[in-house]
C-alpha positions, 0 to 999 in steps of 0.5 A: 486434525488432519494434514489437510486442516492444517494447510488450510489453516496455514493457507488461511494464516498467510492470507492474514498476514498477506491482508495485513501487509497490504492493509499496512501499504494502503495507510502509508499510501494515504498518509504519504499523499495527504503529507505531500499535500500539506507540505506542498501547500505549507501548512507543515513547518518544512524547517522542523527536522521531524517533520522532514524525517517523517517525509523522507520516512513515508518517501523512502517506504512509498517510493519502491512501490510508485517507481515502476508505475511511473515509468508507465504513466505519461507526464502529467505536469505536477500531477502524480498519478501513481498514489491511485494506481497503486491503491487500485493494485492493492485493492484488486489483490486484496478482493482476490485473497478474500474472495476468491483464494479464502472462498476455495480454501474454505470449500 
């Protein structure tokens, strides 16, 4: 094996571990929107503390990746917009590791 496979099989295991993050983000992303909703419309017992730790769980791992957008994005009343703009950013850099980083390292 020479010095050259094996930086493209280190590249190719930072692309993995790269997609997995990201992967792990888009769930959270979902599962934090699709909580919000349920406790927002109070299908959730909002008085059981599991269910409240789970909340702030998904809040505090969501939360660093939603500040900066909001800061750019206009007040939309009870709209929060960021969820889908973060989802876009993830998907754009995770179409750029596949495509166009993997493609070149792969020749």
């Amino acid at each position: 094996m020479s010095v050259n496979d094996e930086l493209e099989t280190g590249m190719l295991a930072v692309i993995a571990t790269l997609n997995l993050i990201i992967n792990i983000a888009w769930f959270l992303i979902i599962a934090s929107a699709i909580f919000s909703w349920l406790y927002a419309f109070n299908v959730i017992n909002v008085n059981n503390q599991a269910i409240n730790m789970i909340g702030r769980s998904l809040y505090q791992l969501t939360e660093p990746l939603y500040r900066p957008i909001r800061r750019f994005l206009p007040d939309m009343g009870g709209i929060d917009l960021s969820p889908l703009i973060v989802l876009v950013i993830l998907y754009f850099i995770w179409y750029f590791l596949n495509t166009t980083v993997a493609s070149a390292l792969l020749g």
